[in-house]
C-alpha positions in Angstrom: 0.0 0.0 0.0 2.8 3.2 0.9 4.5 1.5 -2.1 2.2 2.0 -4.6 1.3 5.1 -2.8 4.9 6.5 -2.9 4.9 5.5 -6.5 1.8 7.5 -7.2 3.3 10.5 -5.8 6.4 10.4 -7.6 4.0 9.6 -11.0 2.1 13.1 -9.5 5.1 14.8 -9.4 6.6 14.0 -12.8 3.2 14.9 -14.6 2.6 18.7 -12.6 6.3 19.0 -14.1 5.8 18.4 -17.5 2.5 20.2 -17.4 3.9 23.1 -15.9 7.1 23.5 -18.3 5.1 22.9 -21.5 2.8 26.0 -19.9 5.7 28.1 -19.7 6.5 27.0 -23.2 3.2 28.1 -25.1 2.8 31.1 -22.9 5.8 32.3 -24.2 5.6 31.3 -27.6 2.2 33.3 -27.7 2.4 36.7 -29.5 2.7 39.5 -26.9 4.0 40.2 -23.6 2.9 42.1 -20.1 3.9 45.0 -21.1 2.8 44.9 -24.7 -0.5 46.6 -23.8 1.4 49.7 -21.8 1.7 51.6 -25.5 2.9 54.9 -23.6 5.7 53.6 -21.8 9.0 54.9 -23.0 11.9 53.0 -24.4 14.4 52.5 -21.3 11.4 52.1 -18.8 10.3 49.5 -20.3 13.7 48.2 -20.9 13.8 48.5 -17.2 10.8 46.9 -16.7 11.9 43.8 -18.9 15.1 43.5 -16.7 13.7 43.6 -13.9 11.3 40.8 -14.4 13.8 39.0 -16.2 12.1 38.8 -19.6 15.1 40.1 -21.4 16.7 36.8 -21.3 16.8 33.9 -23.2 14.4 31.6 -22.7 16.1 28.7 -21.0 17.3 31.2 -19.2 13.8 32.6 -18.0 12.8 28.6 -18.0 15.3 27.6 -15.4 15.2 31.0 -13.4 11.4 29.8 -12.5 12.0 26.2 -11.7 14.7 28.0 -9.2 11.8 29.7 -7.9 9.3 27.6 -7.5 11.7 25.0 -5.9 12.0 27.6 -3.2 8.0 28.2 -2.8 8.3 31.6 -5.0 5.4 31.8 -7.7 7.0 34.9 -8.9 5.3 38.4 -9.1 2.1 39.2 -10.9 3.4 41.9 -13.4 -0.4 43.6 -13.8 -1.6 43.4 -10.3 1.9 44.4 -8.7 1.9 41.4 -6.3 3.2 38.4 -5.2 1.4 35.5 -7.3 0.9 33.4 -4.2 -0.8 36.1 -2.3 -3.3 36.7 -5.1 -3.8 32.8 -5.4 -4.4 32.7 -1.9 -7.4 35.3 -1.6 -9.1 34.0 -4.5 -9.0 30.2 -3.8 -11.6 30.6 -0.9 -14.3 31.6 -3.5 -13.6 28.9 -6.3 -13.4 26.2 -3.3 -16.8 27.3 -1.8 -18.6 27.2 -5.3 -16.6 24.1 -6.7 -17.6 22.3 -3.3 -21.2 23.5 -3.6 -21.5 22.8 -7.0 -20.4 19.5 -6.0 -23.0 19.0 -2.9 -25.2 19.9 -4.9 -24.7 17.4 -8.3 -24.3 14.6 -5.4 -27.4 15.9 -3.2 -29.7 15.3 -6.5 -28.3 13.4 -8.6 -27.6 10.4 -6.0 -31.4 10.2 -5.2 -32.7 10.9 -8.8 -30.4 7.7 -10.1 -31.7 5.8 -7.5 -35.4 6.6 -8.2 -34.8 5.8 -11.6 -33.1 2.4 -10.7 -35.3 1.2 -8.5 -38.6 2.4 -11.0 -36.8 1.3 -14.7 -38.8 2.0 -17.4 -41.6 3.7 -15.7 -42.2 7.6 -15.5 -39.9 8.5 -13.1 -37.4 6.8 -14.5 -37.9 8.5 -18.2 -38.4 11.7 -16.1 -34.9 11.5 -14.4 -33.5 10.6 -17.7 -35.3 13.4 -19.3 -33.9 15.7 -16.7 -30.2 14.8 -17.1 -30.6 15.1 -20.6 -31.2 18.4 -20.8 -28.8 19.4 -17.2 -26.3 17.9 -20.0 -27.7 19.5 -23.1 -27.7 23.1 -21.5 -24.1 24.3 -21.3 -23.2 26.8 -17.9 -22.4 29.8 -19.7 -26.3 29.6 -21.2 -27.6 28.6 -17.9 -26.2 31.2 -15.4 -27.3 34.1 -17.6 -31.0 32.3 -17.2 -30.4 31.9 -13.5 -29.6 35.3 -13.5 -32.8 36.7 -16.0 -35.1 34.4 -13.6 -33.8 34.5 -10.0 -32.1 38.0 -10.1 -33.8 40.1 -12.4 -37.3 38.4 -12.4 -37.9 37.3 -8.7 -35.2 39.8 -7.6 -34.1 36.9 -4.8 -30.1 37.3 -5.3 -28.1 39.9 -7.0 -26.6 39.3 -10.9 -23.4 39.5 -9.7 -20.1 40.2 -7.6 -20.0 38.4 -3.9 -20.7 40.3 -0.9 -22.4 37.0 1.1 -22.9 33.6 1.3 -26.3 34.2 -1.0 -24.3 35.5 -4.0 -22.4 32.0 -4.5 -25.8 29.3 -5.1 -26.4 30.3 -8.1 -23.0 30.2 -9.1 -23.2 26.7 -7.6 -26.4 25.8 -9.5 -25.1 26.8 -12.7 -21.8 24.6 -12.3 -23.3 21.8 -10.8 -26.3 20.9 -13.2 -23.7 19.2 -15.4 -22.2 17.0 -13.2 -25.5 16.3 -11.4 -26.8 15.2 -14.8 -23.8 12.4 -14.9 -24.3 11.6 -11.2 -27.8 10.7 -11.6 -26.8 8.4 -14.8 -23.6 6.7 -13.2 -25.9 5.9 -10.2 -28.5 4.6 -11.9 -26.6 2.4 -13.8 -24.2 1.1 -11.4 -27.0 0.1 -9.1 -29.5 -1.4 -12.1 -26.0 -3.5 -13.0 -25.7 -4.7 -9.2 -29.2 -5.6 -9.1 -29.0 -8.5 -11.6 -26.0 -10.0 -9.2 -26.7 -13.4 -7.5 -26.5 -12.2 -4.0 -29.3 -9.3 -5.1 -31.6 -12.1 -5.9 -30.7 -14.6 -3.0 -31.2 -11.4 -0.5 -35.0 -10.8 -2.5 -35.5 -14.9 -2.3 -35.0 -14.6 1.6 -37.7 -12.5 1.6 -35.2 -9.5 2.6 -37.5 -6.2 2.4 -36.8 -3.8 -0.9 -35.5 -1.4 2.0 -32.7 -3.8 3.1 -32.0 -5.1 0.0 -30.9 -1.2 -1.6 -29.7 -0.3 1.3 -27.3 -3.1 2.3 -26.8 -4.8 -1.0 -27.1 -2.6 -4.0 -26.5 1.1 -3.0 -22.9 0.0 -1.7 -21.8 -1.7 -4.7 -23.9 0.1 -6.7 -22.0 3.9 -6.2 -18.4 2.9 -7.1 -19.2 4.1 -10.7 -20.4 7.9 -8.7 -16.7 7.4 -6.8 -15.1 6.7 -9.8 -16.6 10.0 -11.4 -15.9 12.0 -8.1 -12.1 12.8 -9.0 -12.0 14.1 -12.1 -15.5 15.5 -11.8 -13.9 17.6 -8.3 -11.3 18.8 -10.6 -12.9 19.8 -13.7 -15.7 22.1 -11.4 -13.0 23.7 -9.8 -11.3 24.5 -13.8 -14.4 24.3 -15.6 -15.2 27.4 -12.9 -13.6 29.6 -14.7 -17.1 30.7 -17.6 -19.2 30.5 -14.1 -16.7 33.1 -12.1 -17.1 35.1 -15.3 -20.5 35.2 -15.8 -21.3 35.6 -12.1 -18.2 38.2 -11.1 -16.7 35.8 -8.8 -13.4 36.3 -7.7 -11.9 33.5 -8.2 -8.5 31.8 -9.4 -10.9 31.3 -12.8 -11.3 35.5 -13.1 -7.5 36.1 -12.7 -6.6 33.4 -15.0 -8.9 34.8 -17.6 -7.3 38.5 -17.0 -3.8 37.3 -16.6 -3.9 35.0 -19.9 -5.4 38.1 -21.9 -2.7 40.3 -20.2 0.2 37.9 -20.6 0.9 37.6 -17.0 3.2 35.1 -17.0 3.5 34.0 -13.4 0.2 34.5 -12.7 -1.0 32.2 -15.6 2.0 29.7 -14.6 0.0 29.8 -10.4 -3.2 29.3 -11.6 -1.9 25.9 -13.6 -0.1 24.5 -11.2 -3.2 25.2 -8.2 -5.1 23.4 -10.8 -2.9 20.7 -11.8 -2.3 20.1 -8.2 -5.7 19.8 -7.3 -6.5 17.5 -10.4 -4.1 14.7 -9.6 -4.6 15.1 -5.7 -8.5 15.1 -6.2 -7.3 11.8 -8.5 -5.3 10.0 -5.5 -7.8 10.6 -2.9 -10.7 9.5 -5.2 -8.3 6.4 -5.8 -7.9 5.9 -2.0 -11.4 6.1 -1.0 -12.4 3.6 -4.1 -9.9 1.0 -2.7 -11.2 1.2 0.9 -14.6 0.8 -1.0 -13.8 -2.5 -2.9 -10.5 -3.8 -1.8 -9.6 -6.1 -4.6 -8.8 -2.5 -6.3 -5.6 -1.6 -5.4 -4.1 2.4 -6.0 -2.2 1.0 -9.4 -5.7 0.2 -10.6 -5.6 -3.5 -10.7 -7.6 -5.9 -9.0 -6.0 -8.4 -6.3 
């Protein structure tokens, strides 16, 4: 078990690299630089400028000069927003946790019990009706749906504000709008994770027994029945948290997804660089820990994904 673990780690660590250095590559392959927008500056200030941020070097140069500084925990200095990356990173992650975590509360809070309706009720009405629904949570992307949100909820019923975040109340429908998607896939996976268990043997031994329908979901299909909704739970964590990126836009969050957006249109190198690597970190952690959990869940899974 620490072996494997210790060798997923060191996989972790090899892949954040490469993601990170082929980042730096493409952002500064792109046309442009920070201080391509700053028209009025004049000749040696920004030659000043470029020294001191170090993008008069060569690349390799610039390359290794980053790894230097990340190695030491330095994310470098946001050239627009005149501030330490980390610090800027660190206000805004607060606000893209709280909506990624809601938008995931809420996919699980519906979509768990939606699946299982369906499953336990195929081919009836509730179970085309949950279908129908996740059809069109999938169909509908966020960036239409939060602007409806907003028409209906904000404009319409006047119940929350269209945007910014001054409370609590200004990050559901931010939430809402993220986590119809994955709700959508929730409901699915559950449904047919549990309709597949409930053709096992044992299901129909417990039902022969004269088990109630209560005991027999509870105890011997919901279990089994979820790893499919575990399975999902990684990468769907990580891709709210990126995919929150149109939402924070559309709902003037403040998130890492708003100064990612700003820093990538004004070529803010290390800013862009930070928000990659919070991501990337919390992709493959979200990955391990989803791996962990499935293995305590069904322990002929082991972390290397093969079955004992």
């Amino acid at each position: 078990m620490l072996r494997s673990l210790g060798a997923r780690l060191l996989q972790n660590l090899a892949v954040l690299f490469v993601v990170l250095s082929l980042s730096f590559l493409v952002m500064k392959l792109a046309p442009g630089s920070p201080l391509s927008k700053d028209r009025d500056l004049p000749p040696e200030i920004e030659a000043m400028l470029e020294e001191q941020y170090g993008l008069n070097k060569p690349l390799a140069a610039q390359y290794f000069d980053y790894i230097g500084r990340l190695a030491h925990g330095d994310l470098g200095p946001s050239i627009k927003q005149e501030a330490p990356v980390a610090d800027i990173l660190l206000a805004a992650l607060p606000y893209s946790l709280i909506t990624g975590l809601q938008a995931m509360a809420f996919a699980l809070l519906v979509g768990i019990p939606l699946g299982i309706l369906a499953a336990m009720r195929p081919r009836t009405f509730w179970d085309h009706a949950t279908m129908a629904i996740s059809t069109l949570a999938i169909s509908v992307p966020n960036f239409v749906l939060g602007p409806l949100l907003i028409l209906v909820f904000a404009l319409g019923l006047g119940w929350t504000r269209t945007g910014g975040w001054a409370g609590w109340s200004d990050s559901i429908l931010p939430s809402i709008s993220l986590g119809c998607f994955y709700m959508a896939y929730v409901s699915r996976l559950a449904r047919s994770g549990m309709l597949e268990v409930s053709r096992l043997d044992h299901v129909r031994t417990a039902r022969a027994k004269g088990a109630s329908e209560t005991r027999v979901v509870l105890v011997h299909i919901l279990r089994a029945g979820l790893l499919p909704v575990v399975s999902f739970l990684g990468p769907a964590f990580a891709a709210v948290l990126t995919g929150s990126v149109v939402v924070e836009r559309v709902f003037n969050v403040p998130g890492i997804g708003t100064f990612f957006v700003d820093a990538a249109f004004n070529r803010d190198y290390f800013l862009v660089l930070g928000a990659i690597l919070v991501y990337s970190v919390l992709l493959v952690m979200l990955n391990l820990a989803v791996d962990l959990v499935y293995s305590v869940i069904d322990p002929r899974i082991t972390l290397d994904g093969k079955q004992a």
